[in-house]
N, C-alpha and C positions, 0 to 999 in steps of 0.2 A: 619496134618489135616488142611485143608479150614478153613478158617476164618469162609464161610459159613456155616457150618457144627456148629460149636460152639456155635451159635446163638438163641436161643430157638424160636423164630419164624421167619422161611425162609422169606428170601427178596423175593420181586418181580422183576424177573428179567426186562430187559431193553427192551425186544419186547413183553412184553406182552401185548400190544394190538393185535399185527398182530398176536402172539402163538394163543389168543384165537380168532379172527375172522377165523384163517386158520381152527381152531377146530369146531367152529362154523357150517361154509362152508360144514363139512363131513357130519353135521345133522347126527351123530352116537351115541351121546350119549341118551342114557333112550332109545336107544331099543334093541330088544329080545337079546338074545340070538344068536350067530349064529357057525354051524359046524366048520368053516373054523377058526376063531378064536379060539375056543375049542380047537379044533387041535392043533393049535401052544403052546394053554397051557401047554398041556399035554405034547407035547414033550418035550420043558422046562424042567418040571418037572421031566422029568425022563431023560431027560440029565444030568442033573445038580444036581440030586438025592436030591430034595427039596421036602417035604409035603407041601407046597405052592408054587403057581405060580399065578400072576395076567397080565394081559393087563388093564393097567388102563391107563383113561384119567383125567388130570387137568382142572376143567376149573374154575371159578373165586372163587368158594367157598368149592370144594370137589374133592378129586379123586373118582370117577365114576369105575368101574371095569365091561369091557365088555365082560372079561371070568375071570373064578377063580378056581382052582384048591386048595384046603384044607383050603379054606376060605369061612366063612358065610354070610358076609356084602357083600352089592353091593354095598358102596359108604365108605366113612369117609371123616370127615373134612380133608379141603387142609392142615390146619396148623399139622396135628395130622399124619401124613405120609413122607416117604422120599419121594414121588414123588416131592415134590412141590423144595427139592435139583436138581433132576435131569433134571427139566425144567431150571434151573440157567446153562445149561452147553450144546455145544454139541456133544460132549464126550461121548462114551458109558458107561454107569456104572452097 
C-alpha cells in the first residue's frame, strides 16, 4: 500500500493549482444534472455490478458529484473521500 493511502489526511498533490484552474475553466461544477453524465453512471454501475457509482469532481474543499447512482449527497468533504487519493496519481484507479 502507498504511503499515501496510510495518511489520514490526503496530501495535496503538486499541480494543484493548474488541477483546479483546469476544473475551474469547465465551469461544471454546482450545475444540473445532465443525461449524458447519467448515462455513463449507470453503465458503471452495472458493469461493474456496484450499488454505487459517482462522477465526482475535487475542487479545493469537497468532492462535488455530477451524477450518482445509489448515493444521496451531492457533495462531501475533500478530506472525507478517496477521491482526493486519486487526484495524487494519474493512473486509473
Amino acid at each position: 500500500m502507498s504511503d499515501a493511502l496510510l495518511q489520514t489526511t490526503p496530501p495535496i498533490p503538486a499541480n494543484e493549482l493548474e488541477r483546479l484552474a483546469a476544473l475551474h475553466r469547465y465551469k461544471i461544477l454546482d450545475t444540473p444534472p445532465e443525461a449524458a453524465f447519467d448515462r455513463i453512471t449507470r453503465l458503471a454501475a452495472r458493469l461493474f455490478g456496484m450499488p454505487i457509482a459517482l462522477i465526482s469532481l475535487v475542487d479545493e474543499s469537497r468532492a462535488w458529484f455530477k451524477s450518482c447512482i445509489g448515493f444521496a449527497a451531492q457533495e462531501v468533504p475533500r478530506d472525507a473521500t478517496l477521491c482526493s487519493f486519486a487526484v495524487l496519481t494519474d493512473e486509473p484507479r
